[in-house]
C-alpha distance (Angstrom), angle and dihedral (degrees) to the residues before:
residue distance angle dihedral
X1 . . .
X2 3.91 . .
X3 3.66 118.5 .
X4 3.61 102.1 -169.4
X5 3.64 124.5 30.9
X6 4.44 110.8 -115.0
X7 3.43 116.3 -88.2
X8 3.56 86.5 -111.7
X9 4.21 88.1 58.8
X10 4.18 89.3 84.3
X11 3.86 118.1 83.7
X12 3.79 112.6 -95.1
X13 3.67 129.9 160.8
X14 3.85 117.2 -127.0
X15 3.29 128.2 -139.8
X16 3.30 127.6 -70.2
X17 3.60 113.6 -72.1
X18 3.69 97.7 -6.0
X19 3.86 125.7 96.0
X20 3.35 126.9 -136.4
X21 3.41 124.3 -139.2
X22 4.27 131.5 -162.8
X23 4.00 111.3 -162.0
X24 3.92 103.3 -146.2
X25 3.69 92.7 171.8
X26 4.17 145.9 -83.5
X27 3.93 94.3 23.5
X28 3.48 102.8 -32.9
X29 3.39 126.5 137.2
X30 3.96 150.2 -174.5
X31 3.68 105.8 -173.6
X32 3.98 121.8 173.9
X33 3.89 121.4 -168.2
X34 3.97 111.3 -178.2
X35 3.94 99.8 -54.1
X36 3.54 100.2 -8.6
X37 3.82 129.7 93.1
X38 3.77 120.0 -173.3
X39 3.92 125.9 -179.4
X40 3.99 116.9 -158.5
X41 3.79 127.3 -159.6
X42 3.66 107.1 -3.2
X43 3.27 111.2 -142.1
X44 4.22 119.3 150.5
X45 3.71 107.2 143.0
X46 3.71 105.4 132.0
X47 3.43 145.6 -126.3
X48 3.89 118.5 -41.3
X49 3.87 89.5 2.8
X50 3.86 112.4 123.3
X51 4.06 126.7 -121.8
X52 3.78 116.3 -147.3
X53 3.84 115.6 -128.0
X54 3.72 100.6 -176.0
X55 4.11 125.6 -96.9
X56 3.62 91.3 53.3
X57 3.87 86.9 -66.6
X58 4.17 100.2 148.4
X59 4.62 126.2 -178.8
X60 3.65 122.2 -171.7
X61 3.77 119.4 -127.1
X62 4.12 103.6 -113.0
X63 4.32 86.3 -170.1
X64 3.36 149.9 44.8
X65 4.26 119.6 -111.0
X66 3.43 98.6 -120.8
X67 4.19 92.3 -129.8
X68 4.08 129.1 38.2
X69 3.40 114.9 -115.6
X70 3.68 81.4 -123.2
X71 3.89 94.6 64.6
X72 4.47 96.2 55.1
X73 3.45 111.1 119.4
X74 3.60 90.5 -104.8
X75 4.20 92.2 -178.2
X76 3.33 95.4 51.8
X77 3.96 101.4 42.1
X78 3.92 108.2 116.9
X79 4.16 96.7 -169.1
X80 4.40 137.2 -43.5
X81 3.45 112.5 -110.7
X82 3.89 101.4 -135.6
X83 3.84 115.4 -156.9
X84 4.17 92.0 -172.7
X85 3.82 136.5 -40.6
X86 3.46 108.8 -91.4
X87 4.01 124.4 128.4
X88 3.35 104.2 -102.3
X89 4.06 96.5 48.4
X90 4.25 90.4 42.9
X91 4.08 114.0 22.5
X92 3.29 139.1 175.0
X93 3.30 95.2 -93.3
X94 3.81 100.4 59.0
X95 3.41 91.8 49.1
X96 3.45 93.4 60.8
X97 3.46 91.6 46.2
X98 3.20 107.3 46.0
X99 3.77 132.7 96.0
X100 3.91 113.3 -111.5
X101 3.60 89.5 -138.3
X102 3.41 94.9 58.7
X103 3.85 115.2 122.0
X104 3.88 115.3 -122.4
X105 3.93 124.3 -173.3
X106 3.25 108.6 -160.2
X107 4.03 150.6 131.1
X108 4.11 115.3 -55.6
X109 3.23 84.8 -116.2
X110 3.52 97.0 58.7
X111 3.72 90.9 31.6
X112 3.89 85.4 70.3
X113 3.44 99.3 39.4
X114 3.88 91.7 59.6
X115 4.01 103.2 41.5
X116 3.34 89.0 45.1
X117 3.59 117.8 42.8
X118 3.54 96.9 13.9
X119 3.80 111.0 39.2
X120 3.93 95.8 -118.4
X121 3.84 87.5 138.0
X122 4.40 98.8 173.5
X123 3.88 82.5 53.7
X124 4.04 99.3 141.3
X125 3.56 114.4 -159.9
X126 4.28 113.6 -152.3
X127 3.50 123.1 -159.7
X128 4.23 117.1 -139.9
X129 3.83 107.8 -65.7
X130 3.95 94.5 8.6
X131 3.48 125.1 120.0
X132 4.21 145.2 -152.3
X133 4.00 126.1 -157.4
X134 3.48 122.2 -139.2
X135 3.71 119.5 -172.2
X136 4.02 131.9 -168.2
X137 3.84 109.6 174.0
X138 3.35 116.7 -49.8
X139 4.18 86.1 -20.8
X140 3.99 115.6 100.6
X141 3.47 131.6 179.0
X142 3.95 132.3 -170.2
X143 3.50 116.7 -160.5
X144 3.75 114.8 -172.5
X145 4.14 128.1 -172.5
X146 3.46 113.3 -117.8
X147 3.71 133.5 177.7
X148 4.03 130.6 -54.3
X149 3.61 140.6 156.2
X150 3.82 117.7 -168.1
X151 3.75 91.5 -173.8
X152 3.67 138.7 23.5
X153 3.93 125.5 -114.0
X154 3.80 111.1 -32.1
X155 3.32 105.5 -4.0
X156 3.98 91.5 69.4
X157 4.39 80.7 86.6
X158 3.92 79.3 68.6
X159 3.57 110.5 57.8
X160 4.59 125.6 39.3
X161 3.68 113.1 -93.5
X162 3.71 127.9 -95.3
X163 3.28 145.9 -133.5
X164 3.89 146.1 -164.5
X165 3.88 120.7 -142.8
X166 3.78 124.4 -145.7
X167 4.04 101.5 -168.9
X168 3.93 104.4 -171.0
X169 3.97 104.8 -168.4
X170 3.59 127.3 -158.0
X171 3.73 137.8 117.7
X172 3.78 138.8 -67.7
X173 3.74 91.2 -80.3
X174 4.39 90.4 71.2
X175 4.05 87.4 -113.8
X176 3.89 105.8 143.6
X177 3.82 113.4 -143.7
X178 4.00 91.7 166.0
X179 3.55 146.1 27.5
X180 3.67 122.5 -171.4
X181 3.89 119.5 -174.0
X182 3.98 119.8 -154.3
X183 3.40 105.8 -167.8
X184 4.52 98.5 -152.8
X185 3.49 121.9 -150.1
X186 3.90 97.2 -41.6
X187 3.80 139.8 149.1
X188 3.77 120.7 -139.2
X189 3.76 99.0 -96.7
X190 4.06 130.7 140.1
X191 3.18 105.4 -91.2
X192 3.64 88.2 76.3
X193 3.58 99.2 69.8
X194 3.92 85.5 74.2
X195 3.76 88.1 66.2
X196 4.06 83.9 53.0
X197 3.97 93.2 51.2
X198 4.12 95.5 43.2
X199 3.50 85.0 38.0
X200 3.75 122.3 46.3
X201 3.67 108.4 145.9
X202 3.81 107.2 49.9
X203 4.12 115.9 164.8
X204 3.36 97.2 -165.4
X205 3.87 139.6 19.1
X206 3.54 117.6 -171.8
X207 4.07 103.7 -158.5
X208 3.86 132.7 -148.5
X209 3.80 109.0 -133.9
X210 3.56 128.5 167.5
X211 4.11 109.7 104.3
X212 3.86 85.7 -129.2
X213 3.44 100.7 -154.8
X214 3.43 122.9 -160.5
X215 4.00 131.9 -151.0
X216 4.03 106.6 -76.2
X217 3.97 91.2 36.5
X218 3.74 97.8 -80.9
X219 4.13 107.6 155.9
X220 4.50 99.1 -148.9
X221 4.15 93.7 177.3
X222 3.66 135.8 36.1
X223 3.49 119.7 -65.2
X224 3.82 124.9 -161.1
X225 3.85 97.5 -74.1
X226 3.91 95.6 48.0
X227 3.45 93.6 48.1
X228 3.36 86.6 57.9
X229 4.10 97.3 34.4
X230 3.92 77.0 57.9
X231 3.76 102.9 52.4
X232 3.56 93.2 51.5
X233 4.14 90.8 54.0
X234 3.82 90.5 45.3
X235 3.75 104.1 36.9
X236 3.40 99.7 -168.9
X237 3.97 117.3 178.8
X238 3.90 91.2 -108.9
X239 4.06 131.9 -0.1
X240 3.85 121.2 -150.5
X241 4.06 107.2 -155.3
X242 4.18 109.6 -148.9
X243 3.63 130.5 158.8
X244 3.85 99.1 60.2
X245 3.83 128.6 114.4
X246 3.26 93.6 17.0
X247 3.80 109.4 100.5
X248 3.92 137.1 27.9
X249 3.68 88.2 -111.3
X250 3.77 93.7 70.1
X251 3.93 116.1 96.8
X252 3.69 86.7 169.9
X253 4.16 121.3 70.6
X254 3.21 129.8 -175.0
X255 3.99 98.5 -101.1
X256 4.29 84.1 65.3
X257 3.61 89.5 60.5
X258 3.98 100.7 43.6
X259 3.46 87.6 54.1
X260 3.74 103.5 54.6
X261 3.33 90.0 40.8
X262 4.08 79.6 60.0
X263 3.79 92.0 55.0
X264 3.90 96.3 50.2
X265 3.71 94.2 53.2
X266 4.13 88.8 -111.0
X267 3.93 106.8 117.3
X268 3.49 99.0 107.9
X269 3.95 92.7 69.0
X270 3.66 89.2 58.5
X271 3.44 111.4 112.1
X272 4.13 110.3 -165.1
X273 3.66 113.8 -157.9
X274 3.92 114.6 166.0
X275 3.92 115.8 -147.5
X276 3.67 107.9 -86.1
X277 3.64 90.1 32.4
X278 3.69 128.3 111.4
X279 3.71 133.8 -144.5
X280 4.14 137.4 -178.8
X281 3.68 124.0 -153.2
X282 3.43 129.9 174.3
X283 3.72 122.5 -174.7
X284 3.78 101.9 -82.4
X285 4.24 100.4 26.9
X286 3.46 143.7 13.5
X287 4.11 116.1 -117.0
């Protein structure tokens, strides 16, 4: 378990214009854009401990988050971006930890889930392609749904909806400076090429790996292939994979993706950043 929180766990304020991310592990984040910090997908059970995915489906943790829920900078987190309600995106574990007060944006579904049987009463629930504001100071972010599909055809009854997040940051005055995709828990599926046509010039995409595979073969995230399928629709100026490696549910590790990513010419997008690692980007370079 970690001892001491990353160096990146104490409040700092990036440079201007850039954000700077901290990898804890599977997809979550701690992102900080002038005065604004943002967490996204919670997830810090630990090693060998189990996350619940609903029917009495069950995956062991293979790692360690690199940061204790304990050690967030709880004072100066502005809201978690919450891509859908499944155990290893919102544990245990975070929601003991975290304040009640807390603003989530989120799916409806979620949204309900969380004021209501949890206490989380700021949850905001966004319907596809709508968006919330959240301001600190001069610092604003939009976050706006976007498409997902955690399953394909019927089977989507069986698992919580999903949903992308565009966050644009800027400052008070609505001027965008950067726009960070994070793809959810999505397959590669049609209704993503929407997100390509609204959205042409995207800096940074963060990507949900994995192949989560499911008892009876069904894939329910991106594997290799549609991670890269869906960098080559997006084009964003660099991708971040996360969410890989990290449970026994994933058929699909990290090595897989590097390597077709290889193959199609598209390695120098990659941006590697271990868990407990930090990295700044702003929309033209990473720091």
């Amino acid at each position: 378990m970690p001892s001491t929180p990353p160096e990146g766990a104490a409040p700092r304020t990036p440079p201007e214009g850039a954000a700077e991310i901290l990898f804890i592990g599977n997809a979550t984040l701690l992102i900080r854009y002038g005065e604004l910090t943002l967490l996204t997908d919670p997830n810090f059970l630990h090693r060998g401990q189990l996350a619940h995915l609903g029917y009495g489906l069950l995956s062991r943790r293979l790692t360690e988050p690199a940061l204790d829920a304990a050690d967030l900078p709880h004072a100066d987190l502005d809201a978690v971006v919450l891509s859908h309600l499944h155990g290893d995106h919102f544990d245990r574990v975070a929601r003991r930890a975290l304040d009640r007060g807390l603003p989530f944006v989120t799916t409806p579904h979620a949204s309900r889930f969380l004021r209501g049987l949890y206490g989380f009463r700021r949850a905001v629930g966004l319907h596809t392609w709508q968006s919330h504001t959240l301001l600190r100071g001069d610092s604003l972010v939009r976050v706006t749904s976007l498409p997902g599909r955690h399953a394909p055809g019927p089977a989507r009854a069986l698992l919580p909806p999903v949903m992308g997040s565009l966050l644009e940051f800027g400052d008070r005055s609505g001027g965008i400076r950067l726009v960070v995709y994070l793809t959810g828990d999505t397959l590669m599926y049609d209704g993503l090429r929407e997100i390509a046509r609204r959205h042409p010039d995207i800096h940074l995409a963060v990507l949900h790996l994995g192949g989560t595979t499911l008892p009876g073969g069904m894939v329910v995230t991106m594997d290799a292939g549609q991670g890269a399928d869906l960098l080559e629709l997006i084009r964003p100026r660099r991708a971040l994979p996360v969410h890989h490696d990290d449970y026994t549910v994933f058929r699909s590790p990290l090595r897989d993706f590097l390597t077709e990513l290889g193959r199609r010419g598209l390695d120098d997008r990659v941006l590697r950043c271990a868990p407990g690692e930090r990295v700044a980007v702003t929309a033209d370079r990473v720091l």
